[in-house]
C-alpha positions as a Markdown table, in Angstrom:
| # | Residue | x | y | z |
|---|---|---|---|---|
| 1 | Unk | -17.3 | 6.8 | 7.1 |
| 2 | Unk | -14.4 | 6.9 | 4.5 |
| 3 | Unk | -12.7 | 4.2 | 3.6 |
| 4 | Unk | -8.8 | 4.1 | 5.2 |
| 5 | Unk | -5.7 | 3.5 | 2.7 |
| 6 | Unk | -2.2 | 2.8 | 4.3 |
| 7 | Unk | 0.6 | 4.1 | 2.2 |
| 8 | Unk | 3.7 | 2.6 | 2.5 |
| 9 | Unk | 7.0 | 4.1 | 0.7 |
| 10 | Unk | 10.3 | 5.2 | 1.7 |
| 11 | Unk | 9.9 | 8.1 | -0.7 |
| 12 | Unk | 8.3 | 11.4 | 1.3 |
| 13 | Unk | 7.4 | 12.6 | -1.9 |
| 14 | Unk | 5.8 | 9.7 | -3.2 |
| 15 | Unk | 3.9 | 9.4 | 0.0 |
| 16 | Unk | 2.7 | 13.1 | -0.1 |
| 17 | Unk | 1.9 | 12.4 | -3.8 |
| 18 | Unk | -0.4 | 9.6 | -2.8 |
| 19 | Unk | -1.6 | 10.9 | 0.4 |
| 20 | Unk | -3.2 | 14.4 | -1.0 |
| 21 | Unk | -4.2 | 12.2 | -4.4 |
| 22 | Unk | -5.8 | 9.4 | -2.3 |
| 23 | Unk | -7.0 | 12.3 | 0.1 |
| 24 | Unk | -8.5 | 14.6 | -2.7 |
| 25 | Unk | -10.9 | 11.3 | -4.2 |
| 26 | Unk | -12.5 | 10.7 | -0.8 |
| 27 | Unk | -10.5 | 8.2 | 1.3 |
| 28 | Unk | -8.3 | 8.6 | 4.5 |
| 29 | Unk | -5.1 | 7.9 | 4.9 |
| 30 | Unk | -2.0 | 7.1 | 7.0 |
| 31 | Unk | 1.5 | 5.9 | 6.1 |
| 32 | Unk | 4.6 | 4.4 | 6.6 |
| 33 | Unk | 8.2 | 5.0 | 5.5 |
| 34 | Unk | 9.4 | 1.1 | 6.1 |
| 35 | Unk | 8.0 | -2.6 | 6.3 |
| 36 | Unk | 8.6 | -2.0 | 10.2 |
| 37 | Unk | 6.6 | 1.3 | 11.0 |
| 38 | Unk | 4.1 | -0.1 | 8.1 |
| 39 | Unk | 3.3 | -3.1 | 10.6 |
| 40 | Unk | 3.1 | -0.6 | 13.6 |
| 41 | Unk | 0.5 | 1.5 | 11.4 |
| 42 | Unk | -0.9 | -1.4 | 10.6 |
| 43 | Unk | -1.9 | -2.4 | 13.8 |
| 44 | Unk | -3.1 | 0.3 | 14.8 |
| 45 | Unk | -4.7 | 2.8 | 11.8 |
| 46 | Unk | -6.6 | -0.5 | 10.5 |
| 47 | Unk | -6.6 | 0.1 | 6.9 |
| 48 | Unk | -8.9 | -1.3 | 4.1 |
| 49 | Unk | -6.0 | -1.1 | 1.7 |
| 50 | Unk | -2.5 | -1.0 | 1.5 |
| 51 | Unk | -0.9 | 0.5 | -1.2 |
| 52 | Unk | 3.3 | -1.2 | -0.9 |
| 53 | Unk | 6.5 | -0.1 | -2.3 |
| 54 | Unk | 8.8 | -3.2 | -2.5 |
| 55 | Unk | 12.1 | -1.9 | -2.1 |
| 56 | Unk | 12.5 | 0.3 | 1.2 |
| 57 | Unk | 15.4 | 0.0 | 4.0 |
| 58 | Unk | 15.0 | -1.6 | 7.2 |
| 59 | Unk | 12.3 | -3.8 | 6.4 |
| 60 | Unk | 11.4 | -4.5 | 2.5 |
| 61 | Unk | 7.6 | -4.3 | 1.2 |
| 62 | Unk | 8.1 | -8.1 | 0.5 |
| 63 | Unk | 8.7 | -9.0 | 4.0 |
| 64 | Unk | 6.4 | -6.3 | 5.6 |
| 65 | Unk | 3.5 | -8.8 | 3.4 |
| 66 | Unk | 4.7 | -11.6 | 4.7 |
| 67 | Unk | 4.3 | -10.7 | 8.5 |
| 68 | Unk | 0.7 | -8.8 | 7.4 |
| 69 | Unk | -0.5 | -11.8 | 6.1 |
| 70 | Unk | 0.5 | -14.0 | 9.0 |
| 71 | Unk | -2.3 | -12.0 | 11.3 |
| 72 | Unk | -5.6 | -13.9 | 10.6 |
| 73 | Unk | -7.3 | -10.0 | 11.0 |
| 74 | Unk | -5.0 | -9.1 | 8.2 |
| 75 | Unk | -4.2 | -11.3 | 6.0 |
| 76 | Unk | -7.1 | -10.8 | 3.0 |
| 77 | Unk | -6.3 | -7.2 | 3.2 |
| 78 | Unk | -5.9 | -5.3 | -0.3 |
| 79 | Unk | -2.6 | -4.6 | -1.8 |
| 80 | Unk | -1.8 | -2.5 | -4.3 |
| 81 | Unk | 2.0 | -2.9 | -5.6 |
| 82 | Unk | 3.5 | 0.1 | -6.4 |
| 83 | Unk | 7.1 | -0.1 | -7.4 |
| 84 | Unk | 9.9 | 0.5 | -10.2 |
| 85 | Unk | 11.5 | -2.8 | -9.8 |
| 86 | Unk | 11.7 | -5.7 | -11.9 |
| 87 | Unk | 9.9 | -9.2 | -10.9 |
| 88 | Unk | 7.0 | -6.8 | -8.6 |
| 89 | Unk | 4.4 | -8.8 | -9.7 |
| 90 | Unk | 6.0 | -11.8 | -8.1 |
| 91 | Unk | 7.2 | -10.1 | -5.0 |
| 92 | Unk | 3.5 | -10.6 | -3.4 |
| 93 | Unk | 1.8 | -13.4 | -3.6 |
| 94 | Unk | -1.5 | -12.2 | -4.5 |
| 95 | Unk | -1.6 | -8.5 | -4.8 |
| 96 | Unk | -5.1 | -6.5 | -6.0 |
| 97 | Unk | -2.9 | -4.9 | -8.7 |
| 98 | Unk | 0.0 | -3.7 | -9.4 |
| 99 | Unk | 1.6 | -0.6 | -10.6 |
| 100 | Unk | 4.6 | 0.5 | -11.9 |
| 101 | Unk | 6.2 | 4.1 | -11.3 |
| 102 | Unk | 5.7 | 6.5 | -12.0 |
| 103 | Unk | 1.9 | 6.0 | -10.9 |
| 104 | Unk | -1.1 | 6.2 | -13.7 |
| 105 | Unk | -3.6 | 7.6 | -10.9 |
| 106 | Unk | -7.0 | 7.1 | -13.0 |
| 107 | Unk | -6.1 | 2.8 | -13.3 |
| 108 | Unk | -5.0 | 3.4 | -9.8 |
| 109 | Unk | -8.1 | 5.1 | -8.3 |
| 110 | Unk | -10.1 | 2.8 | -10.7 |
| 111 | Unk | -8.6 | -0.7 | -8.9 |
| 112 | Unk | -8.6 | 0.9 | -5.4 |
| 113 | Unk | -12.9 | 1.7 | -6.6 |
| 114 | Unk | -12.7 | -1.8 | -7.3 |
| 115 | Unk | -11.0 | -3.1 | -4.0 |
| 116 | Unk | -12.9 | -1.0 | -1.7 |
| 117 | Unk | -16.0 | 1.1 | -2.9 |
């Protein structure tokens, strides 16, 4: 059974990006435009990783965290930082990596190898 990624991002093209990249190496995927739907998918997709923009309307990657992390079930789930904006490495509190955009996909398959299998 393949291993599940949740990709969060506000940007459809990013998300397609990752999605078919992620998709192509072996894993399966769902995703999420905002922090809010991210905690809906969440829930219910049960991911082994989450790969989080920071900056996104409605609800912010920062906050989406947060709330994940709040849920004993969720809250030593993988994150991998993806984001463009200053300070991202301090935006989580303990993220699996972080990565800035645009996205060096051999270090980031590498770290979600590490994370996951």
């Amino acid at each position: 059974m393949s291993k599940k990624i949740l990709v969060v991002d506000d940007e459809p093209q990013i998300v397609k990006y990752l999605t078919t990249f992620l998709e192509d190496s072996g894993y399966d995927t769902c995703s999420a435009s905002n922090g809010e739907e991210a905690l809906e998918v969440l829930k219910k997709e049960n991911p082994d990783l989450v790969t989080l923009d920071l900056q996104m309307p409605n609800e912010t990657g920062t906050r989406f965290y947060r709330n994940m992390t709040k849920d004993k079930k969720f809250k030593d789930l993988p994150v991998i930082v993806i984001s463009g904006i200053p300070g991202r490495h301090l935006a989580v509190t303990k993220p699996f990596a972080v990565f800035d955009k645009p996205i060096d996909r051999d270090a980031l398959l590498q770290a979600i190898k590490t994370a996951i299998g």
